[in-house]
DODRENVEX-223102 format. One record per atom (N, C-alpha, C, O): residue number from 1; atom name; x, y, z. Coordinates in Angstrom, 1 decimal. Layout:
DODRENVEX-223102
+-----+-------+--------+--------+--------+
! num ! atomo !     c1 !     c2 !     c3 !
+-----+-------+--------+--------+--------+
! NUM !    CA !      X !      Y !      Z !
...
+-----+-------+--------+--------+--------+
//
This chain:
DODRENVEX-223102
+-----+-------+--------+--------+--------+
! num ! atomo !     c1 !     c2 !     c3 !
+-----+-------+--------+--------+--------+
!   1 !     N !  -15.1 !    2.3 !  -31.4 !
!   1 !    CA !  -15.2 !    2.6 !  -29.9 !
!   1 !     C !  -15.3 !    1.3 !  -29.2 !
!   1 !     O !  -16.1 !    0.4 !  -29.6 !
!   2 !     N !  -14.7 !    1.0 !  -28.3 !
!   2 !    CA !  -14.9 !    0.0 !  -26.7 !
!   2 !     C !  -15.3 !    0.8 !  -25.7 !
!   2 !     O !  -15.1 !    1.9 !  -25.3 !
!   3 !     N !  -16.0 !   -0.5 !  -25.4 !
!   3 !    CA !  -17.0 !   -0.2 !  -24.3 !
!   3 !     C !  -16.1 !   -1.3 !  -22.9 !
!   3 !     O !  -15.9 !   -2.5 !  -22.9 !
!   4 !     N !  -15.8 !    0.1 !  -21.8 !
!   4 !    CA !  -15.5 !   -0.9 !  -21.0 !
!   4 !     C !  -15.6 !   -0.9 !  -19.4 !
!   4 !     O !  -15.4 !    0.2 !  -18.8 !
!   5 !     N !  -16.0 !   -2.0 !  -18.7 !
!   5 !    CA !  -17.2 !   -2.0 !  -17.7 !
!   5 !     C !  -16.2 !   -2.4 !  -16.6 !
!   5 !     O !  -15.4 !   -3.3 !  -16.8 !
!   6 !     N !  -16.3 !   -1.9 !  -15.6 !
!   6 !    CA !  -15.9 !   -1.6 !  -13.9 !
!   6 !     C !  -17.0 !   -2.1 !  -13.5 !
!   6 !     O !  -18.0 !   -2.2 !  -14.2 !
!   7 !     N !  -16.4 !   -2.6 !  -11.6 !
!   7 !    CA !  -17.4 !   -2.8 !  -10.7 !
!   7 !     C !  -16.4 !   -1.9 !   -9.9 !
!   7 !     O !  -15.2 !   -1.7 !  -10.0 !
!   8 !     N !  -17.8 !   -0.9 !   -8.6 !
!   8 !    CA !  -17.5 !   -0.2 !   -8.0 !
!   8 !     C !  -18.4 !   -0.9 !   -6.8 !
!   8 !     O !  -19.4 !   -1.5 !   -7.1 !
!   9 !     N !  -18.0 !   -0.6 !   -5.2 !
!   9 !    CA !  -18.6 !   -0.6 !   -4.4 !
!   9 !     C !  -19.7 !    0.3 !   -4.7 !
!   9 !     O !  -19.3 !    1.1 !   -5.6 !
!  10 !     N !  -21.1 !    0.6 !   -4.2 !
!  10 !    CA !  -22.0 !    1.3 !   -4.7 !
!  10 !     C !  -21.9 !    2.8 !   -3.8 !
!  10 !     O !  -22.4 !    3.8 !   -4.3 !
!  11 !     N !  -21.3 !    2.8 !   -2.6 !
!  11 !    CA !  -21.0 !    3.7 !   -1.8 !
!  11 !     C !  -20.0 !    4.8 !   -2.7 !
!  11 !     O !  -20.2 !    6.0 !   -2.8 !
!  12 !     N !  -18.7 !    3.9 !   -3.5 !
!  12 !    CA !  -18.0 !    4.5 !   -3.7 !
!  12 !     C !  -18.7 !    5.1 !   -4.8 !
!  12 !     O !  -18.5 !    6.3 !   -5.1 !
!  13 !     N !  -19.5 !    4.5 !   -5.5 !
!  13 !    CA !  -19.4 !    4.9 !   -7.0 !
!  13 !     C !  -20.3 !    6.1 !   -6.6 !
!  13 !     O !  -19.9 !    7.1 !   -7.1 !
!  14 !     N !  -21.5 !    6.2 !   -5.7 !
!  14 !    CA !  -22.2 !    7.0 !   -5.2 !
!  14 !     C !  -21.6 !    8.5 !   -5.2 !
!  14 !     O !  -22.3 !    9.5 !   -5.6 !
!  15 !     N !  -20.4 !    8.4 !   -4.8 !
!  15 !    CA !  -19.5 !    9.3 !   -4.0 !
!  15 !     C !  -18.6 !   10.2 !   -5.3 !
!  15 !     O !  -18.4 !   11.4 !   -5.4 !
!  16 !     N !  -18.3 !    9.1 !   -6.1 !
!  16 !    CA !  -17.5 !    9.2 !   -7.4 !
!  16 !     C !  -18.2 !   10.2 !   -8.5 !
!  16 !     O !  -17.6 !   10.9 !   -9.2 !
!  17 !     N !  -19.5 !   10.1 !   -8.5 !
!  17 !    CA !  -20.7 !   10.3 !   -9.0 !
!  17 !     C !  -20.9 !   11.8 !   -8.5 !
!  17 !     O !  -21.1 !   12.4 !   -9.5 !
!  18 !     N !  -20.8 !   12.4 !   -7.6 !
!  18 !    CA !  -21.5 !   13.6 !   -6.6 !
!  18 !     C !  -20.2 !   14.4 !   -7.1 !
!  18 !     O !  -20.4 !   15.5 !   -7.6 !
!  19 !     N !  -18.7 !   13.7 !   -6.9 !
!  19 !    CA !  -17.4 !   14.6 !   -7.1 !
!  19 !     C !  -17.5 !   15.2 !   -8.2 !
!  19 !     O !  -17.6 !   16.4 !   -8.2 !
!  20 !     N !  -17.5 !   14.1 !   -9.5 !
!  20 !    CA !  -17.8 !   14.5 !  -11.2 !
!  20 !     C !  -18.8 !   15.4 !  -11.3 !
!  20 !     O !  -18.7 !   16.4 !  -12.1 !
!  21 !     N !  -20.0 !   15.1 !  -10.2 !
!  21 !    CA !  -20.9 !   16.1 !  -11.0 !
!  21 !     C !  -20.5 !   18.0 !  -10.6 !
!  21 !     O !  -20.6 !   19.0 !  -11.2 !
!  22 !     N !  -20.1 !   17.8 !   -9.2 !
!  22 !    CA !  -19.8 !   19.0 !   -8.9 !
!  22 !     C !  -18.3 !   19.9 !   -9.6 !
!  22 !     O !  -18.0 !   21.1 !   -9.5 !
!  23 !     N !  -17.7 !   18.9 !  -10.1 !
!  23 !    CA !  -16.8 !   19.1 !  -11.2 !
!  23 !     C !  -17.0 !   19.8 !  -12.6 !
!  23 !     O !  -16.2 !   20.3 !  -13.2 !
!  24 !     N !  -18.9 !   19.5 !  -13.0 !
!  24 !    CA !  -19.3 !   19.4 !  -14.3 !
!  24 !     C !  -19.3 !   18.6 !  -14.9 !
!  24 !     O !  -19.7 !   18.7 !  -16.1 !
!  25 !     N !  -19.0 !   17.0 !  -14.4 !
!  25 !    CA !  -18.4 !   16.1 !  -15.7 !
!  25 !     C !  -19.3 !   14.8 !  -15.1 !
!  25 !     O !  -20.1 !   14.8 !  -14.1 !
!  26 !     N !  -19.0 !   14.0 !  -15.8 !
!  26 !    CA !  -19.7 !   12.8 !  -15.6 !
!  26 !     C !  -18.5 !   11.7 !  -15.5 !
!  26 !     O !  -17.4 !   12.0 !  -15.8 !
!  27 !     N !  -18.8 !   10.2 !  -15.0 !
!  27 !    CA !  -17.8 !    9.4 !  -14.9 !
!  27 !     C !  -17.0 !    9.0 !  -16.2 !
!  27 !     O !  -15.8 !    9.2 !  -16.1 !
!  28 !     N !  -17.6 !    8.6 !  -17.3 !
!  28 !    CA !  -17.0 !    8.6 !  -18.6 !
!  28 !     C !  -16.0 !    9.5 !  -18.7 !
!  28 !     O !  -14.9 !    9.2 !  -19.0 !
!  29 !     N !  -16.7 !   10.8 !  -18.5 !
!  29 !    CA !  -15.4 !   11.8 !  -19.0 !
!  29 !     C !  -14.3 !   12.3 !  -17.9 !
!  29 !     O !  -13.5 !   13.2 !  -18.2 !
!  30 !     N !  -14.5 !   11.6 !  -16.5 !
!  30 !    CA !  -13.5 !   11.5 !  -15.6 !
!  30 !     C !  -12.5 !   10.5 !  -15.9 !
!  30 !     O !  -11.4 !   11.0 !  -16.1 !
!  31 !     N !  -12.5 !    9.2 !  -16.1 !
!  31 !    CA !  -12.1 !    8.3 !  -17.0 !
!  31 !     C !  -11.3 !    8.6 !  -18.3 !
!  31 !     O !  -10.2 !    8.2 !  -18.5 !
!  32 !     N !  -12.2 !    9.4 !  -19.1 !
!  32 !    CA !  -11.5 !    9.9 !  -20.6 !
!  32 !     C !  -10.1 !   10.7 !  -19.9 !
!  32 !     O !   -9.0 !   10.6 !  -20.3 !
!  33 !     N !  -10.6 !   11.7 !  -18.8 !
!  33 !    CA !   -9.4 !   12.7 !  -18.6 !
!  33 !     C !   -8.5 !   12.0 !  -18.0 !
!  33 !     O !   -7.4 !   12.3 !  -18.2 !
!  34 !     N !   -8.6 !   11.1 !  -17.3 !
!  34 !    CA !   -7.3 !   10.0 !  -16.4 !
!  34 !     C !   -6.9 !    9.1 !  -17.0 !
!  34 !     O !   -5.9 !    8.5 !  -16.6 !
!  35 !     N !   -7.8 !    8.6 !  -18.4 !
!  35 !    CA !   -6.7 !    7.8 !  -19.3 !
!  35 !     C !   -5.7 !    8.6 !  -20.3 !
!  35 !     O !   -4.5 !    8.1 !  -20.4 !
!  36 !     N !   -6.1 !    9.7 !  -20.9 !
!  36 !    CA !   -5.3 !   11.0 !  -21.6 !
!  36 !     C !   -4.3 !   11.5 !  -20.6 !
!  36 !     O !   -3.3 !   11.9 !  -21.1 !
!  37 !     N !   -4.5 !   11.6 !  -19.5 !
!  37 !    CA !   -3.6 !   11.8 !  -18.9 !
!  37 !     C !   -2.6 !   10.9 !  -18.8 !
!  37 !     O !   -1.5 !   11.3 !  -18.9 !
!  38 !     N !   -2.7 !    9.7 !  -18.5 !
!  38 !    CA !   -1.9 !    8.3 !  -18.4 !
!  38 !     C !   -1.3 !    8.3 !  -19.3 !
!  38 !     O !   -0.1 !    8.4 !  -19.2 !
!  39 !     N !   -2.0 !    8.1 !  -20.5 !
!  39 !    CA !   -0.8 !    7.9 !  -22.0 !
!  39 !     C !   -0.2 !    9.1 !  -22.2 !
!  39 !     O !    1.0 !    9.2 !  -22.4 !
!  40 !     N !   -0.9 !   10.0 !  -22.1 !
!  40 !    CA !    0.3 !   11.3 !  -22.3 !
!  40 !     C !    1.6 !   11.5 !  -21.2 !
!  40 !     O !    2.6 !   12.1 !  -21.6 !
!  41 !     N !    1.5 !   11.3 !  -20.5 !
!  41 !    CA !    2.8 !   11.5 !  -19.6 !
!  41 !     C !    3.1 !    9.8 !  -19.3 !
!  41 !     O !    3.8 !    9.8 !  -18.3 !
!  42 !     N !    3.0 !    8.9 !  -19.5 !
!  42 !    CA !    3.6 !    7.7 !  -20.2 !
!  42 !     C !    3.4 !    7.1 !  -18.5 !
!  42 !     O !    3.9 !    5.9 !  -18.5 !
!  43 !     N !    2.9 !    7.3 !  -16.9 !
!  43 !    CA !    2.7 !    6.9 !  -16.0 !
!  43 !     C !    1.3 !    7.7 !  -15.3 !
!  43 !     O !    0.9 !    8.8 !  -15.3 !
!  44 !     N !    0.9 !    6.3 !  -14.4 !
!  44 !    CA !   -0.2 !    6.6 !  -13.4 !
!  44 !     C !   -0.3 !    7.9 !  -13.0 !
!  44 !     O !    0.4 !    8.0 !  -12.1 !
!  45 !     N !   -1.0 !    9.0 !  -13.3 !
!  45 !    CA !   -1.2 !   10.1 !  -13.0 !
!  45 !     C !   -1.5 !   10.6 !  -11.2 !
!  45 !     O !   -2.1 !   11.6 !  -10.8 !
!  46 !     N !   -0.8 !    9.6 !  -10.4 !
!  46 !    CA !   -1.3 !    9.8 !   -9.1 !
!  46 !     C !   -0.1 !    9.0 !   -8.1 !
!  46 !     O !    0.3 !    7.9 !   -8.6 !
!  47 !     N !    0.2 !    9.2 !   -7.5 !
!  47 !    CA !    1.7 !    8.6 !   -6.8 !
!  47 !     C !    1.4 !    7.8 !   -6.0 !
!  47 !     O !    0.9 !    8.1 !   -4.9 !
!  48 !     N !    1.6 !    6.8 !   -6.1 !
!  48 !    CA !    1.5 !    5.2 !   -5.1 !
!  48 !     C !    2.4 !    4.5 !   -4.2 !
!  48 !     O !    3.2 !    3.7 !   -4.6 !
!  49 !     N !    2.2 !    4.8 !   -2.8 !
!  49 !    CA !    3.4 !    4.8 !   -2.0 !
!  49 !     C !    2.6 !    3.7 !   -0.5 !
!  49 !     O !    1.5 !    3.5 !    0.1 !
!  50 !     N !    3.9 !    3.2 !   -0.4 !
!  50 !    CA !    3.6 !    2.3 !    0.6 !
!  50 !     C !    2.9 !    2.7 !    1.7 !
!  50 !     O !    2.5 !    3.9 !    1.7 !
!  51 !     N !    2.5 !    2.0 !    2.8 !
!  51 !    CA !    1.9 !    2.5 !    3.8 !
!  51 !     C !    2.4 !    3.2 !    4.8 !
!  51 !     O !    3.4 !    2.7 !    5.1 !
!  52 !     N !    2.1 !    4.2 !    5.6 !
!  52 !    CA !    3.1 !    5.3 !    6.3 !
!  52 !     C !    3.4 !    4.1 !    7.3 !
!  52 !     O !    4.6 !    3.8 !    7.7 !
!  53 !     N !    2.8 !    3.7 !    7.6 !
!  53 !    CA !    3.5 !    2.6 !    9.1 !
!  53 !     C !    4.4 !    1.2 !    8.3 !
!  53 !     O !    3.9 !    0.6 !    7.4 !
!  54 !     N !    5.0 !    1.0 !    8.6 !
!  54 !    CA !    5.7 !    0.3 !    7.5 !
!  54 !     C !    6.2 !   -0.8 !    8.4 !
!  54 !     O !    6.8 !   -1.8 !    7.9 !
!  55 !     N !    5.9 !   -0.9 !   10.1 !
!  55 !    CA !    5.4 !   -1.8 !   10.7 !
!  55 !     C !    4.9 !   -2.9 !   10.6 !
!  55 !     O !    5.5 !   -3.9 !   10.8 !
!  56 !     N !    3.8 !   -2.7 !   10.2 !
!  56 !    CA !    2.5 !   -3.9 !    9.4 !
!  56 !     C !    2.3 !   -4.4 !    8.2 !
!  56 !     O !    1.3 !   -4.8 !    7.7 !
!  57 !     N !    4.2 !   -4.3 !    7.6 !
!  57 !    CA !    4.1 !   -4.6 !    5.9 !
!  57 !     C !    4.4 !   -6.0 !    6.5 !
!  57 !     O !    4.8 !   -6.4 !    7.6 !
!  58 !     N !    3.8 !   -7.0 !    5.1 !
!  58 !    CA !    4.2 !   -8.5 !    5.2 !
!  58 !     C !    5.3 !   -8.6 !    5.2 !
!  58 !     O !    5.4 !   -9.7 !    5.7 !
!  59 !     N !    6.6 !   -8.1 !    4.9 !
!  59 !    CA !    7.8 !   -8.7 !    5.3 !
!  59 !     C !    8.2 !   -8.7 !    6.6 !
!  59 !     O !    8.9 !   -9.6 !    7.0 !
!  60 !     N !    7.6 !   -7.4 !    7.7 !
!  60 !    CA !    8.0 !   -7.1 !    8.9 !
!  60 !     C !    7.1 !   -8.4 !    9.9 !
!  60 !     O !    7.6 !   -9.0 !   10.8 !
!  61 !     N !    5.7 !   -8.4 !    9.3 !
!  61 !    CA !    4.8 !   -9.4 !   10.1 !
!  61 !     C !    5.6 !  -11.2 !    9.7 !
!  61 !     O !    5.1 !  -12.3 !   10.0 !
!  62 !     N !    6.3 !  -11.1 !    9.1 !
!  62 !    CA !    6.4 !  -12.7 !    8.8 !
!  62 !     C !    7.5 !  -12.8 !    9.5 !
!  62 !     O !    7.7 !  -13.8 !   10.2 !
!  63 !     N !    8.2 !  -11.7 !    9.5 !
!  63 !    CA !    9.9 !  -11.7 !   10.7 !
!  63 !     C !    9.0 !  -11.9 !   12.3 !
!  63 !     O !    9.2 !  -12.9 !   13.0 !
!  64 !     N !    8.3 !  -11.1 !   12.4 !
!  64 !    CA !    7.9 !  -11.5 !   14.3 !
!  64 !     C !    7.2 !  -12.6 !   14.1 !
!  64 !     O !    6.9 !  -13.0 !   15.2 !
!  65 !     N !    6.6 !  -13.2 !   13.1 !
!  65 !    CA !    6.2 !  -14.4 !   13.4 !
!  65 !     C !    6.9 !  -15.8 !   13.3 !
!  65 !     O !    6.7 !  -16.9 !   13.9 !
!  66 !     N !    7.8 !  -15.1 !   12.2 !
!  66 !    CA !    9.3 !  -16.7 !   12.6 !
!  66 !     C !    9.8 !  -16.2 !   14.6 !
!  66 !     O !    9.7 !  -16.9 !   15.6 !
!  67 !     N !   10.3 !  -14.7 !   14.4 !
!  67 !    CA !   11.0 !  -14.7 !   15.7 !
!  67 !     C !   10.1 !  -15.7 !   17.4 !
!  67 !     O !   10.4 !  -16.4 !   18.4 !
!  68 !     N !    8.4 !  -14.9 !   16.7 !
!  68 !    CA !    7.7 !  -15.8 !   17.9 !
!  68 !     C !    7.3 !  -17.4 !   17.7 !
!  68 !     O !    6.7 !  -18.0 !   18.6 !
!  69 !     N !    7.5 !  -18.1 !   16.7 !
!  69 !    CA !    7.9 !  -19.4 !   17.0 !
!  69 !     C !    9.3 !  -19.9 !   17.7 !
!  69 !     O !    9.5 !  -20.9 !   18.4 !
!  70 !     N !   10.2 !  -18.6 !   17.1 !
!  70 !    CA !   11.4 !  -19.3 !   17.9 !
!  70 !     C !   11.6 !  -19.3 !   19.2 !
!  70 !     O !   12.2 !  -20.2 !   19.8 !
!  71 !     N !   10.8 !  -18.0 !   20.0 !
!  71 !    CA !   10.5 !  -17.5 !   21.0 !
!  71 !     C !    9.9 !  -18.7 !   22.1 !
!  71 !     O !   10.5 !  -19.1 !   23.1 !
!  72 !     N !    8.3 !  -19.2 !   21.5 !
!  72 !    CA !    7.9 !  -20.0 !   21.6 !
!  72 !     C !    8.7 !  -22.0 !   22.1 !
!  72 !     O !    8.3 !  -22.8 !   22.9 !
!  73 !     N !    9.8 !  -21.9 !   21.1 !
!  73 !    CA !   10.1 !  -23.1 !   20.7 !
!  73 !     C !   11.4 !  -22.9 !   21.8 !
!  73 !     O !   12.1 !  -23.9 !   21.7 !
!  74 !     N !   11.8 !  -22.2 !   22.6 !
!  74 !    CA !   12.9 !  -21.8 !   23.6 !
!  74 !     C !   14.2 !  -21.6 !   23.1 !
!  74 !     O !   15.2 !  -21.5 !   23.8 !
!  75 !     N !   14.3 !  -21.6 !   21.1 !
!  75 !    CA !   15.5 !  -21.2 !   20.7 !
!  75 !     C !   15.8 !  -20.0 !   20.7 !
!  75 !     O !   15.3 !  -19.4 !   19.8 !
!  76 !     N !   16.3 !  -19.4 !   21.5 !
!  76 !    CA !   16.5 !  -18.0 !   22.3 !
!  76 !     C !   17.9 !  -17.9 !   23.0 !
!  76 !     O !   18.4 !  -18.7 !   23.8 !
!  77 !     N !   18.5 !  -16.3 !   22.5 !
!  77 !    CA !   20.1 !  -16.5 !   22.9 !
!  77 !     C !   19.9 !  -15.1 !   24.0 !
!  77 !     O !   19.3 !  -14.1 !   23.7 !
!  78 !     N !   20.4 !  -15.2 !   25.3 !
!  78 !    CA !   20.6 !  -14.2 !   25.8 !
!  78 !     C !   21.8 !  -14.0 !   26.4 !
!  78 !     O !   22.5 !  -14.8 !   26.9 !
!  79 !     N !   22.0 !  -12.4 !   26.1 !
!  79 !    CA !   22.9 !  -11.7 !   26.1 !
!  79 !     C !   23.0 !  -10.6 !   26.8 !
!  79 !     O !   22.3 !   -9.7 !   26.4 !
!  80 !     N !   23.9 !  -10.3 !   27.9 !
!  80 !    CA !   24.0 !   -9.1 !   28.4 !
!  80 !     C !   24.3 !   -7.9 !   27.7 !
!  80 !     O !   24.6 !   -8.2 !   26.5 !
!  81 !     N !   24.3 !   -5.7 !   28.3 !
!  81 !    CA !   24.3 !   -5.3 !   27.4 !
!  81 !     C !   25.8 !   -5.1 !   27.1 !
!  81 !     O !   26.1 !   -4.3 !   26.2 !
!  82 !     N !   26.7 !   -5.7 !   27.9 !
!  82 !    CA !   28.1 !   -5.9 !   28.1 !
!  82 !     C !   29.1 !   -6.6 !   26.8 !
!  82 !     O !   30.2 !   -6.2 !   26.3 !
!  83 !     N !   27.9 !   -7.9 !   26.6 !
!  83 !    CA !   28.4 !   -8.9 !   26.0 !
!  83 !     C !   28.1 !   -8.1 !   24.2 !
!  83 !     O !   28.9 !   -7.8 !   23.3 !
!  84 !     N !   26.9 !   -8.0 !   24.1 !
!  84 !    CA !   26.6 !   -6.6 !   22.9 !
!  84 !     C !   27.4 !   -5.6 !   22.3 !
!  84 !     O !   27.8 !   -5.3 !   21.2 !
!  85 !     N !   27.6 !   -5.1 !   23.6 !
!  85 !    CA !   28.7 !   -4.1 !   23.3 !
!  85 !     C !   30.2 !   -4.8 !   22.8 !
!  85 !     O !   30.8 !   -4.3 !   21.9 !
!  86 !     N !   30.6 !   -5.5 !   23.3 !
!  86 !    CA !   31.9 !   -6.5 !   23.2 !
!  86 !     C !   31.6 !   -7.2 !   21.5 !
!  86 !     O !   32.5 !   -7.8 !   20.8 !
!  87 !     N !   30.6 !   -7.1 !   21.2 !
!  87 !    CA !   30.2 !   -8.2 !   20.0 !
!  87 !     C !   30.4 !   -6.7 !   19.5 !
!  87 !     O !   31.5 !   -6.8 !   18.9 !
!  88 !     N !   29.9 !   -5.6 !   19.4 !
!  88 !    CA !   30.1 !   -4.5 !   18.3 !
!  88 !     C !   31.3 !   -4.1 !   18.0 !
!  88 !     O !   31.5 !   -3.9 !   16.8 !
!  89 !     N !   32.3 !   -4.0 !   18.7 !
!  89 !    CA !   33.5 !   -3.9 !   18.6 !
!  89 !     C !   34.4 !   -4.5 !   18.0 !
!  89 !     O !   35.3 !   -3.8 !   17.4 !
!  90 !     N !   34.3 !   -6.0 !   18.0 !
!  90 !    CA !   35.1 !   -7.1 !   17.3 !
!  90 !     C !   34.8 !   -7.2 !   15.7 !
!  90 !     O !   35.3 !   -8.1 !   15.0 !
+-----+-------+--------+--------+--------+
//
């Protein structure tokens, strides 16, 4: 057997603790059933998906922050919505 040791915020683990028990089970054997679960179906037993606002991902925040240095720095093209339209077309 291994023995193997987590750190939990104490709130959470509080909380983690209260679930299991009203479940019947204790953390050990929450653990036992989510690693058995994991190797038996060969993936994370829980689906991991980006954040619903997809806004505030690091690739979108590093784009408005080049655009607002450029903003900043007066390299800035303006365009009527004439000239846009003319540019879609071509």
């Amino acid at each position: 057997m291994t023995t193997v040791s987590l750190r939990f915020d104490d709130e959470m683990k509080k909380q983690l603790d209260e679930m299991c028990a009203e479940m019947g089970m204790n953390l050990t054997t929450f653990f036992m059933i989510y690693a058995k679960k994991a190797l038996r179906d060969r993936k994370i037993p829980f689906d991991i998906a980006a954040p619903t606002e997809p806004f505030y991902s690091e690739a979108n925040m590093a784009q408005i922050r080049k655009a607002d240095e450029q903003v900043r720095a007066g390299n800035v093209v303006v365009k009527t919505m004439e000239e846009l339209e003319a540019m879609e077309v071509d």
